[in-house]
C-alpha positions as CSV (number, residue, x, y, z in Angstrom):
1,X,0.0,0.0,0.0
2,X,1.5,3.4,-1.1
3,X,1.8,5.5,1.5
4,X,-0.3,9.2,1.9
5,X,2.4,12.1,0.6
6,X,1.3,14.3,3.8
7,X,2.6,11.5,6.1
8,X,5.7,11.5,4.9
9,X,6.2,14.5,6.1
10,X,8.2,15.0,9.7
11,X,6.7,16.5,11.3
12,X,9.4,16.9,14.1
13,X,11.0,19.2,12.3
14,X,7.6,20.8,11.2
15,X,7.0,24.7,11.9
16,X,3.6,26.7,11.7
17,X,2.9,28.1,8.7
18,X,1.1,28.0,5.0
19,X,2.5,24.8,3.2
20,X,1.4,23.3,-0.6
21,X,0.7,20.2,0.8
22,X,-0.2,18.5,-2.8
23,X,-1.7,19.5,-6.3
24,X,-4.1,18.0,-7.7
25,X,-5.1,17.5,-11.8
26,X,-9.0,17.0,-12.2
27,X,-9.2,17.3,-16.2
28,X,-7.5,20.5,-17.6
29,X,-7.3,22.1,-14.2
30,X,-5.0,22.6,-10.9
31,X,-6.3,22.5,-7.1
32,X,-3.8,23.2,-4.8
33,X,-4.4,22.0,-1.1
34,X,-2.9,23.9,1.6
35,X,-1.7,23.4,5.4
36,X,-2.2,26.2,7.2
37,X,-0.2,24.9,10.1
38,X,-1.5,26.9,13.6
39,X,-0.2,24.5,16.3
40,X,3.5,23.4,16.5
41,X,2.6,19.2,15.9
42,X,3.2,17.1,18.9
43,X,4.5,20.3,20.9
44,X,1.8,22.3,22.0
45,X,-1.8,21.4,22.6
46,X,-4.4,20.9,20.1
47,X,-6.7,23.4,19.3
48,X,-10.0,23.1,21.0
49,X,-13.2,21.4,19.2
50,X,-15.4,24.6,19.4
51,X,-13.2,27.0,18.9
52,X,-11.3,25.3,16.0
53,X,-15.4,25.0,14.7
54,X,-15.9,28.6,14.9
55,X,-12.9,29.1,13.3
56,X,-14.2,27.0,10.5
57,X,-17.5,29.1,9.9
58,X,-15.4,32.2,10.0
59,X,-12.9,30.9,7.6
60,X,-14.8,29.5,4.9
61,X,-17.6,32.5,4.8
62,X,-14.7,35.4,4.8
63,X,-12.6,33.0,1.9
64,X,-16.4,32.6,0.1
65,X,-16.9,36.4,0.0
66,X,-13.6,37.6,-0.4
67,X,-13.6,39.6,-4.1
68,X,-10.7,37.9,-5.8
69,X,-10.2,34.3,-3.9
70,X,-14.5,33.6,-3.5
71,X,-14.2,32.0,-7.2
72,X,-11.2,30.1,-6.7
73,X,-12.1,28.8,-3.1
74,X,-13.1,24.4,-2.9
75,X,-12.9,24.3,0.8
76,X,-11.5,25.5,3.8
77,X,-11.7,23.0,7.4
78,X,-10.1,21.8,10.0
79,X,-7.3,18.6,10.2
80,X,-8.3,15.6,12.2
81,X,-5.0,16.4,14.3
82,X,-7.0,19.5,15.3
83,X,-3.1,21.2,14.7
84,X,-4.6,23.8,11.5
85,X,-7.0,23.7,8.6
86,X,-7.0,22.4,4.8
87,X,-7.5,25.2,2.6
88,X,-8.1,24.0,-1.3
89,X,-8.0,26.7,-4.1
90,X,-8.8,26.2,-7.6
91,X,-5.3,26.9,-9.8
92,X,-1.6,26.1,-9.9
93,X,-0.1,28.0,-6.4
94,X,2.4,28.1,-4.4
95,X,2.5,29.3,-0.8
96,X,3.5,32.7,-1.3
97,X,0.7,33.4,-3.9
98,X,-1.7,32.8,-0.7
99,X,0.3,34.7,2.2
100,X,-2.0,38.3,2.2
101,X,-5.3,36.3,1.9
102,X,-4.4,34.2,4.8
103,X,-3.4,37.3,7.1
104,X,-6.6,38.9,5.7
105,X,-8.7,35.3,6.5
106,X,-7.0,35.7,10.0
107,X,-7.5,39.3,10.7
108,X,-11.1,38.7,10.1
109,X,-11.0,35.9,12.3
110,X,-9.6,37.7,15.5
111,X,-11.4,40.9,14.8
112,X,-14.5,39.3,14.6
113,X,-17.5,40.6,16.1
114,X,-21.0,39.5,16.4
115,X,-23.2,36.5,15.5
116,X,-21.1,33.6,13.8
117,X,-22.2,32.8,10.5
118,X,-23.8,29.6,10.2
119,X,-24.7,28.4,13.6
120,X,-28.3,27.4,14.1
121,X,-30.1,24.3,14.2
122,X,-30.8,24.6,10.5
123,X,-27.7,25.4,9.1
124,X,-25.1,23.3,11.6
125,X,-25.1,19.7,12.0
126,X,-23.1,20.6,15.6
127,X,-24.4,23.9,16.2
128,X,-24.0,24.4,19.9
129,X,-20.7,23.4,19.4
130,X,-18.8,26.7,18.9
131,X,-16.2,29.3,21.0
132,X,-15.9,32.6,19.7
133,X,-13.3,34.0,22.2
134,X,-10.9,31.1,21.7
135,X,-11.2,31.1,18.3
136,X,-10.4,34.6,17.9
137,X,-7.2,34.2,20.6
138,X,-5.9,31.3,18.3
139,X,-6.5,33.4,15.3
140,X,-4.2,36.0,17.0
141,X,-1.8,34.1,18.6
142,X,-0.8,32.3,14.6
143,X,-1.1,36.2,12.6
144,X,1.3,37.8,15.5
145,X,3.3,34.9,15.9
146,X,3.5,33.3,12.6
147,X,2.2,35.7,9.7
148,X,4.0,38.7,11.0
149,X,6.7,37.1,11.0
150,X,7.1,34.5,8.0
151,X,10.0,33.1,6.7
152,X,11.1,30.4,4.0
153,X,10.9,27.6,6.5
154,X,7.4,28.6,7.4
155,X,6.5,28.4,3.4
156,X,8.1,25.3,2.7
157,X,7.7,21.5,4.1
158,X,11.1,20.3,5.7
159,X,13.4,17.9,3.8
């Protein structure tokens, strides 16, 4: 049995960040999937359930509105590992062509104020389960301490 390309990465030597994680042909067309790393793997604790949830809505609605990336966006959600999210965009990219849409996905996260989108009986299959103060404390804890500060080994998976 072949093994998955994403667990082949190590992820001991694995920092938060915005990583390609594989591209994908489907016909004539690209879709890059993402890893927008937020916890340090096996170092820090997981995020939490609700608050990773919330962080979910808010992701996916900013990333489905957003004026240039709403057309290109497949899908934005959490990892099992509850250590970031799998962002999937329609095209040929590379991590760098995604940097100021993820500080602006994450700026809307932590700034976000009001009722989160998507949470009522009808439209969530888990609807009580969501944290909008953690969420927006993870969302500034990765764009202070990982987006402001991004280098090379935060765009690309280690060898």
């Amino acid at each position: 049995m072949e093994k998955i390309a994403s667990f082949t990465v190590d992820h001991n030597k694995l920092k938060r960040g915005i990583y390609v994680s594989r591209k994908d042909k489907v016909g004539a067309e690209t879709l890059t999937s993402f890893d927008i790393r937020t916890k340090l793997p096996n170092a820090e604790p997981a995020m939490d359930i609700p608050a990773m949830h919330t962080m979910e809505h808010l992701g996916a609605t900013f990333l489905r509105n957003h004026e240039k990336w709403a057309d290109k966006t497949i899908y934005f959600g959490p990892m099992g590992c509850r250590t970031g999210f799998y962002l999937i965009f329609h095209g040929d990219l590379s991590s760098n062509d995604i940097v100021e849409v993820t500080k602006e996905m994450f700026d809307f996260m932590a700034e976000f104020n009001g009722e989160i989108p998507g949470t009522n009986k009808i439209e969530c299959g888990n609807y009580a389960s969501h944290d909008l103060a953690i969420a927006k404390w993870e969302a500034e804890k990765y764009r202070t301490e990982v987006l402001a500060t991004l280098k090379e080994e935060n765009l690309t998976y280690p060898e």
